[in-house]
C-alpha positions in Angstrom: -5.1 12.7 4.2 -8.5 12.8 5.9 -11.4 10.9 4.8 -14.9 10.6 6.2 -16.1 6.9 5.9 -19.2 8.0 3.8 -16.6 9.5 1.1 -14.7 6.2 1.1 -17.8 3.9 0.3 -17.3 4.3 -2.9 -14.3 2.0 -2.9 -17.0 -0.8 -2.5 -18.2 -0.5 -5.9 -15.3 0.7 -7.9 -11.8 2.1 -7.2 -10.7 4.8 -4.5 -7.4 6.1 -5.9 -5.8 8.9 -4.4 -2.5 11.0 -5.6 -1.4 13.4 -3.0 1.1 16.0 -1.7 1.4 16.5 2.2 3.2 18.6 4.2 5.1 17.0 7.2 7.3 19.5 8.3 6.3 18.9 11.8 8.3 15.4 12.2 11.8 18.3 12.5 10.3 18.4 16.4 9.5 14.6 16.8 13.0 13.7 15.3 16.1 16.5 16.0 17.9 14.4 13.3 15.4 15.8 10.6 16.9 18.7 9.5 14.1 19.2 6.7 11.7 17.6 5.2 10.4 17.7 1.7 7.0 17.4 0.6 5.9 13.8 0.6 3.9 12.5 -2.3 1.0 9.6 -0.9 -0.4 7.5 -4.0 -2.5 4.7 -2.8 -5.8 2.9 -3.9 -8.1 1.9 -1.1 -9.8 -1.5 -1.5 -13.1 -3.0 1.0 -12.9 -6.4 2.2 -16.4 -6.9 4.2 -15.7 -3.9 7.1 -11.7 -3.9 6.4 -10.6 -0.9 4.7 -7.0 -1.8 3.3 -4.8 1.2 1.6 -2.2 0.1 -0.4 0.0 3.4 -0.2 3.3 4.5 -2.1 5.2 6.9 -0.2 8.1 9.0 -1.8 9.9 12.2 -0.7 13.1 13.4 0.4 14.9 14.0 4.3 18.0 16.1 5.4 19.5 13.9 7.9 22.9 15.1 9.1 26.5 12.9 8.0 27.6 10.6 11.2 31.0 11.8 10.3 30.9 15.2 9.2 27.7 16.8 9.7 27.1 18.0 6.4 23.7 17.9 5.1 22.5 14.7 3.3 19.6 14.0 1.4 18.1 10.9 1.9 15.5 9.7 -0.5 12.1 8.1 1.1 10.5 5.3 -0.6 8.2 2.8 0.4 5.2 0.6 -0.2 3.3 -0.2 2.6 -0.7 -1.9 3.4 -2.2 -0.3 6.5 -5.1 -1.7 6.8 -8.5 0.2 9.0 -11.5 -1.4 10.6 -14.5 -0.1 12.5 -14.7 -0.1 16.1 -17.6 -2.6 16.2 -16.3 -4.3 12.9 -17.6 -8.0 13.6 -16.9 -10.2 10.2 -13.5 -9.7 10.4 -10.7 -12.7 11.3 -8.6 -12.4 14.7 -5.5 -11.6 13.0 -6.7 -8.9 10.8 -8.5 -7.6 13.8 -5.7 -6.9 16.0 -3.6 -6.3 13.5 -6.1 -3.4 11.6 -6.0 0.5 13.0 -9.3 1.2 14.6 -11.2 3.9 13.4 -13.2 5.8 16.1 -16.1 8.2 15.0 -16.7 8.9 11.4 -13.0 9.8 10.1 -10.2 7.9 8.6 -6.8 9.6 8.7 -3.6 8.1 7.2 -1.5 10.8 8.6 0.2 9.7 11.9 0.4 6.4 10.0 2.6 7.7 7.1 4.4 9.7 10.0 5.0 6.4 11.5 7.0 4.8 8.6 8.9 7.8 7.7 10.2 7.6 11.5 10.9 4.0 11.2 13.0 4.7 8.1 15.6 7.0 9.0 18.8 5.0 9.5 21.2 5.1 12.7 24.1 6.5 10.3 24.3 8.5 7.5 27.4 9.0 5.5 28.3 11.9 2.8 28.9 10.2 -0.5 32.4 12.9 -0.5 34.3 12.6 2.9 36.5 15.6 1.4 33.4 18.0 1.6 35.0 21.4 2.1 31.4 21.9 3.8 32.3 19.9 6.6 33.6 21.4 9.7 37.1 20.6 10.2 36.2 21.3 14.2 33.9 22.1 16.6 33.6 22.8 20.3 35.5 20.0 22.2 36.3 18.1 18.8 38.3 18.0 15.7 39.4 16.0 12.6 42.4 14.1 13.1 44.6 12.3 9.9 46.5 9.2 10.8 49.5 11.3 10.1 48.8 14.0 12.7 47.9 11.5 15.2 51.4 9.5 14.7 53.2 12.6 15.0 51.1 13.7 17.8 52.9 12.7 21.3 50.3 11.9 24.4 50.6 15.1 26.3 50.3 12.0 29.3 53.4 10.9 28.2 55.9 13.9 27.1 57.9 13.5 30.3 59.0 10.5 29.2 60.2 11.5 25.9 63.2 13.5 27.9 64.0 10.5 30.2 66.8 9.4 27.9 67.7 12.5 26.5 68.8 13.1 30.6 70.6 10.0 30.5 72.8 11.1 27.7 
């Protein structure tokens, strides 16, 4: 999602709309939590505004995030509409709040990239549940853990607390 500035003047005199499929595979080493990634599909229309460059981008695709509870796999659906907006590093016409507030583009490139990297991050959630808790998927243990009904842990005596259980058989 590269785009030399010369390419994008013709947004100046009539629309620069872009439809496009990107591979971002690579976010599986920024985030462990990304288990895959599908491709992301980037629909956007760029519009000038004196030296501001503003993209108005639709961002849809899918993640594999692990279950908080179980572990299975679980597709989570990306979609978002978001304005990032690009200026020239000696942009001059432009009003305080749009200038610190605009990416800076350095040399003669604009890339949306890292940006739509950046929203994707910011959208995973903490948790993510399995719509089926009964997944016969799920691990029912795992080193140092296990799945525990409220039945087995009533019947279940604290191994802290056994000795106890035969104080008044003794007394008997």
């Amino acid at each position: 999602m590269k785009w030399t500035l010369q390419q994008l003047q013709i947004a100046k005199h009539k629309p620069f709309i872009f439809d496009e499929t990107i591979d971002l595979s690579d976010l599986k080493e920024q985030n462990a939590e990304i288990r895959n990634i599908s491709p992301i599909r980037v629909q956007g229309e760029l519009t000038y505004s004196g030296q501001l460059l503003t993209f108005s981008l639709h961002i849809t695709g899918e993640l594999t995030l692990p279950c908080s509870r179980t572990l299975v796999d679980v597709l989570f659906p990306i979609d978002l509409n978001v304005i990032e907006q690009f200026r020239p590093e000696n942009a001059y016409h432009i009003s305080k709040e749009d200038h610190e507030e605009a990416n800076v583009i350095t040399g003669d490139l604009v890339d949306l990239t890292p940006a739509i990297k950046e929203y994707i991050l910011l959208e995973i959630p903490l948790q993510v549940y399995a719509e089926n808790q009964e997944d016969p998927q799920a691990p029912p243990s795992g080193k140092g853990w296990g799945i525990v009904t409220e039945e087995d842990q009533e019947k279940k005596v604290d191994p802290r607390l056994a000795g106890l259980a035969k104080f008044f058989d003794d007394k008997k």
